[in-house]
C-alpha positions in Angstrom: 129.6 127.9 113.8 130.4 129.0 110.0 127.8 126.3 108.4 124.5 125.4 108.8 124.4 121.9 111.4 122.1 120.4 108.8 124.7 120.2 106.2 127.2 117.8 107.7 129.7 117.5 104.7 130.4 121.4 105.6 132.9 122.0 108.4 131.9 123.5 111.3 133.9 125.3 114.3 133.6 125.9 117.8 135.2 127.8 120.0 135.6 126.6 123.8 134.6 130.0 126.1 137.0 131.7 128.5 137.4 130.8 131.7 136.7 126.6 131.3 139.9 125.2 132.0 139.0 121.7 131.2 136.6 119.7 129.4 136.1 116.5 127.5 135.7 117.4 123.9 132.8 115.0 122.8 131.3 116.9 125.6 131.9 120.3 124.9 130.2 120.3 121.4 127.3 117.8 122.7 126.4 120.9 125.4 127.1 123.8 122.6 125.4 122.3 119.6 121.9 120.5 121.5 120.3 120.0 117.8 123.1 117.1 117.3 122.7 113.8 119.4 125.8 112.9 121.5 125.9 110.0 119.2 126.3 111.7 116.2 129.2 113.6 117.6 130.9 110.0 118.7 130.6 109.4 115.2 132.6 112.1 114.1 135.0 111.5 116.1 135.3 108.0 115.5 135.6 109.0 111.6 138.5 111.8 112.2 136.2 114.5 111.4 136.8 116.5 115.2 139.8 118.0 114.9 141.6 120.3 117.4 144.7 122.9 116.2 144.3 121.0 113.1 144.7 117.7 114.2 142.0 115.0 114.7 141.2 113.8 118.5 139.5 111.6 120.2 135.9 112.0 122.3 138.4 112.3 125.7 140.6 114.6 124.6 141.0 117.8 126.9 140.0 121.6 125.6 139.8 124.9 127.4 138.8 127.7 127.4 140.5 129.1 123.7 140.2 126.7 122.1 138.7 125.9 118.7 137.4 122.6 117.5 136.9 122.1 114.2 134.2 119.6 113.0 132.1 117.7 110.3 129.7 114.7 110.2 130.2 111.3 108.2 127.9 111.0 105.2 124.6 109.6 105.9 124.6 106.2 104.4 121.8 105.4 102.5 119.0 102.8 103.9 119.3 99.3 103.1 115.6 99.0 102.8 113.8 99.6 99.6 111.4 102.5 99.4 107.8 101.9 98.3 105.4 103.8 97.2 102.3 102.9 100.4 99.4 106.0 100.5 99.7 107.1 103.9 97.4 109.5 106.0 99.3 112.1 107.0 97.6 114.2 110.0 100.6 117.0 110.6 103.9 117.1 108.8 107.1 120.0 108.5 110.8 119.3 108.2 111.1 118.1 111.3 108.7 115.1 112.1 105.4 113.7 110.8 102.4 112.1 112.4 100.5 109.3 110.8 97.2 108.1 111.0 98.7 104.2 110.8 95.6 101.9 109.2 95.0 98.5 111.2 97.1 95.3 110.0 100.3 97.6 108.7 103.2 96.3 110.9 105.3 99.6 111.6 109.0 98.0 112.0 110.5 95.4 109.5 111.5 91.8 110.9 111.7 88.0 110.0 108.7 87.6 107.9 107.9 90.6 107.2 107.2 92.0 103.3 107.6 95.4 102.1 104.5 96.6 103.4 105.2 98.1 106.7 105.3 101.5 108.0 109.2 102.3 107.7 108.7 101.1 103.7 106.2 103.8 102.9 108.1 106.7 105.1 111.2 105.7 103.2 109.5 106.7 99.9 106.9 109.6 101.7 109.9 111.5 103.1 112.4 110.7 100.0 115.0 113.4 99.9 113.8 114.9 103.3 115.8 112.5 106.1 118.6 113.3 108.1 121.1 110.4 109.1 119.3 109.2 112.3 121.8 107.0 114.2 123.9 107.6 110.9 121.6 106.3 108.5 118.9 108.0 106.2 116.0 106.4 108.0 112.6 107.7 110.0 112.7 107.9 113.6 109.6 105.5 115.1 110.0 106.9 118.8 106.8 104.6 119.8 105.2 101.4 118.6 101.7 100.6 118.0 100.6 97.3 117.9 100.0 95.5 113.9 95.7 95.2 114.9 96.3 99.2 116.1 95.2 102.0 114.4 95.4 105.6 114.9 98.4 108.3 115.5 102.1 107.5 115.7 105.1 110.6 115.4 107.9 109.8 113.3 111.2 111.9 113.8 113.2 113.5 110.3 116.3 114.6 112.0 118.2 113.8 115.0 117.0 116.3 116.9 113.7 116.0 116.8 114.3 112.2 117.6 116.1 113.0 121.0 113.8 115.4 121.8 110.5 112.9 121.2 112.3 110.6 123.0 113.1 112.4 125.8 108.9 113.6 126.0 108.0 110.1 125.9 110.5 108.7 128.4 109.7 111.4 130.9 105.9 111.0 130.4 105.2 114.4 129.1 102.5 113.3 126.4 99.1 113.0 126.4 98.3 109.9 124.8 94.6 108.7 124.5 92.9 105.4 123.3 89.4 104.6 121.8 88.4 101.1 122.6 85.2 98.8 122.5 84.9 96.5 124.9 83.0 93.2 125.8 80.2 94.2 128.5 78.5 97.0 130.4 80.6 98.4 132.6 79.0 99.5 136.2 80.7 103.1 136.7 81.6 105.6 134.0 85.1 105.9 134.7 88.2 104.5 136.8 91.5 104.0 137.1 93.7 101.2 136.5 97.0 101.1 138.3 98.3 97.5 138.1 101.9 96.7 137.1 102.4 94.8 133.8 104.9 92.1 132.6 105.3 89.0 130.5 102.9 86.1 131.3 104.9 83.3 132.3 103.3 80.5 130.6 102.4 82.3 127.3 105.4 84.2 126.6 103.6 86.1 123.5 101.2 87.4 126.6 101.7 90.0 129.0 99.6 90.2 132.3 99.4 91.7 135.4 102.5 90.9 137.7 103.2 92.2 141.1 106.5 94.1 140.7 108.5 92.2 143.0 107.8 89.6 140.1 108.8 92.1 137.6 106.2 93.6 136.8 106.8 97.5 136.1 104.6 100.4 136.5 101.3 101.1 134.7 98.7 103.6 135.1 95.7 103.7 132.5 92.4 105.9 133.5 89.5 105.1 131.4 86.2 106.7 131.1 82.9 105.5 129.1 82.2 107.8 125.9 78.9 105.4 124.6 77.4 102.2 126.1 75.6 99.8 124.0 73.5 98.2 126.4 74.8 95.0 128.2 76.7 93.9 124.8 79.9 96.1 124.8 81.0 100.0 125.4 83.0 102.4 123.9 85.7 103.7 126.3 88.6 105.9 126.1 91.9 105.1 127.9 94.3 107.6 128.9 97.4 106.0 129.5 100.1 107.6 131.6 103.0 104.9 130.9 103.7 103.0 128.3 104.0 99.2 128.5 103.3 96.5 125.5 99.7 95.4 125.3 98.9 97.8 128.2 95.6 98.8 127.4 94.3 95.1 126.2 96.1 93.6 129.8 94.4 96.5 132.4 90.8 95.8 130.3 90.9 92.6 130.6 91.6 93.4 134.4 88.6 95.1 134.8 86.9 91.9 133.4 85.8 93.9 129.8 88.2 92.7 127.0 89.0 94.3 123.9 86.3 93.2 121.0 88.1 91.1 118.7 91.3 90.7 120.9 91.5 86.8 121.2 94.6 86.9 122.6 93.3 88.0 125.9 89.8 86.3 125.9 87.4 87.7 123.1 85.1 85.3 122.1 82.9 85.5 119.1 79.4 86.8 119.6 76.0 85.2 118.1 74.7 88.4 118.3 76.6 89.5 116.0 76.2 89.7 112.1 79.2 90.5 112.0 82.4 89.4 114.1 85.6 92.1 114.9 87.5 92.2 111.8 90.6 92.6 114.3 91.2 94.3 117.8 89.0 97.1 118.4 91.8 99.7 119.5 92.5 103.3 118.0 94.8 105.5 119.3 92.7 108.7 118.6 94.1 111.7 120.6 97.8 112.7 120.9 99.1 116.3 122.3 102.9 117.2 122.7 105.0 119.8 122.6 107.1 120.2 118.8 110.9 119.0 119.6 112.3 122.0 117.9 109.4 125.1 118.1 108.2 124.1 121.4 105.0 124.8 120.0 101.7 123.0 121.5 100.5 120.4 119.0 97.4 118.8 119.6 96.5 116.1 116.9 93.1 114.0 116.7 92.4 110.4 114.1 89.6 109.7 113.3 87.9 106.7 114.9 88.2 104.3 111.5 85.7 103.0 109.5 85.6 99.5 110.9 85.6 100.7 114.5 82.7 102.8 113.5 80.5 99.9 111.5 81.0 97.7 114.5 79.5 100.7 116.7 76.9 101.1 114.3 75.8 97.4 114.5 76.2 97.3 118.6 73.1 99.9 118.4 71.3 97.9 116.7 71.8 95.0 118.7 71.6 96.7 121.8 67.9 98.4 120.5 66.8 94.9 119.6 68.1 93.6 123.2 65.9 96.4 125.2 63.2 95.8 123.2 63.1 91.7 123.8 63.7 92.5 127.8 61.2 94.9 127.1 58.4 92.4 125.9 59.9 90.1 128.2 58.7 92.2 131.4 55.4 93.7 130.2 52.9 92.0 132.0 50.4 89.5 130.0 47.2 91.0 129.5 44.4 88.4 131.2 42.6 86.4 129.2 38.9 86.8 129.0 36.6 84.0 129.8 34.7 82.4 127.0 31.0 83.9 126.4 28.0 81.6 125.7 28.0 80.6 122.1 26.1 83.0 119.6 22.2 83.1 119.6 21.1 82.2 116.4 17.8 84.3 115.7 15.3 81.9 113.2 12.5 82.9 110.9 9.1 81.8 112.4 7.6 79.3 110.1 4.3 79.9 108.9 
């Protein structure tokens, strides 16, 4: 190569080694240049940009060993969504990606009645100047969703590179993803392990549920352990989730027969011991580790659990205090009552 890959208005060349006596083109740079998507090379050639002894060709065309291929990408055209200025909390950041401490009630995709408040709007303006044309467009690369209630870590990819290769970690499992959660109840054992396959409820199609896979439900795998009960009124737990269907960790704890506090879409019910009811579903996605797309270094980034999450673990202490101490009262044993003595002797003066 004669330019740097990140520059596509430069033209780049490649030479096929000796000794391959055939090869399809769009393959050929896909396996030499492994920082570009296959995509963005279809583009190119779709645009003319590939050329071979001067000419452009297609994505089928034929090379060998020899031969040299001469290539640039299309401009990156610029987003058709507006950039606004949204303070994020940015836990790690480089050229490459970003992670994002997303706050509960921010949606992170645009769609029908939406505003310009979600996630993608403030990453348009946060990485301003710093985006690569991810399927051809200057945008961020959302790999992963968390739900609108959610709060708590999602990666967003710069370039194309680092796009495909979160994409890749994700599809093939290779994260470690884990969850903070408060649930309804007391759970008997301290930890478990929920494998029960997930897919959309059938009556409420906004719902998903647990669904035998011959009914199509797919895979799911959660393992959970308790990190602080709160007597018999709700526990914090944290979910590790090896797979990564919608709703997965709200559907497998409602399984277990502990919903998410504040999730009413899968059974929360306000409590009257409560000052205070769930501002929203009480879910955090706290602990993420992976390996860096591009320096295949170890990252290993933490949220902290937010300040809601933390006020309504606060309050569940009290309540729970003030539940031992009425069960408390309730068992001690009544002291006996003592048996009425003869009334007073009243002690005159003799008259004289």
């Amino acid at each position: 190569m004669t330019a740097d890959p990140d520059l596509g208005s430069l033209t780049n060349t490649y030479t096929v080694p000796e000794g391959i006596r055939r090869l399809r083109a769009d393959k050929a740079l896909a396996l030499s240049h492994p920082e570009h998507s296959r995509v963005a090379f279809h583009r190119a050639f779709d645009a003319g940009l590939v050329r071979l002894r001067g000419k452009p060709v297609s994505r089928d065309a034929s090379v060998a060993g020899g031969d040299t291929l001469e290539f640039s990408f299309p401009d990156t055209k610029p987003a058709e969504l507006k950039a606004v200025e949204i303070p994020l909390d940015v836990i790690f950041e480089d050229k490459h990606l970003l992670a994002v401490n997303k706050a509960a009630g921010m949606i992170v995709h645009p769609g029908a009645g939406t505003g310009e408040d979600t996630l993608v709007h403030a990453l348009l303006a946060h990485c301003a100047g710093t985006l690569s044309g991810i399927g051809g467009v200057e945008r961020p690369g959302i790999v992963h969703r968390l739900d609108r209630e959610t709060s708590g870590i999602i990666l967003v990819a710069k370039t194309d590179a680092a796009h495909r290769g979160l994409s890749e970690q994700f599809s093939e499992r290779a994260l470690q993803k884990e969850y903070l959660a408060i649930v309804a109840g007391a759970t008997p054992l301290m930890s478990g392990s929920v494998r029960k396959a997930i897919g959309r409820n059938k009556s409420q199609r906004h719902k998903m549920a647990v669904v035998e896979a011959e009914d199509g439900g797919k895979d799911a795998h959660t393992d959970w352990e308790v990190v602080e009960r709160f007597g018999p009124v709700a526990t914090l737990v944290r979910c590790a989730i090896h797979t990564g269907r919608t709703h997965q960790i709200r559907v497998h704890l409602k399984a277990l027969g502990h919903v998410v506090m504040g999730d009413a879409v899968y059974g929360w019910k306000p409590d009257t011991r409560l000052k205070v009811q769930p501002p929203r579903v009480m879910l955090h996605a706290e602990h993420l580790v992976f390996e860096h797309p591009i320096t295949r270094k170890k990252l290993d980034l933490r949220a902290p659990l937010p300040e809601d999450m933390a006020a309504m673990a606060a309050q569940l202490r009290q309540v729970s205090a003030a539940v031992s101490k009425a069960k408390a009262l309730a068992a001690k044993p009544a002291l006996p009552r003592k048996k009425p003595g003869p009334p007073a002797y009243h002690v005159h003066e003799s008259r004289k």
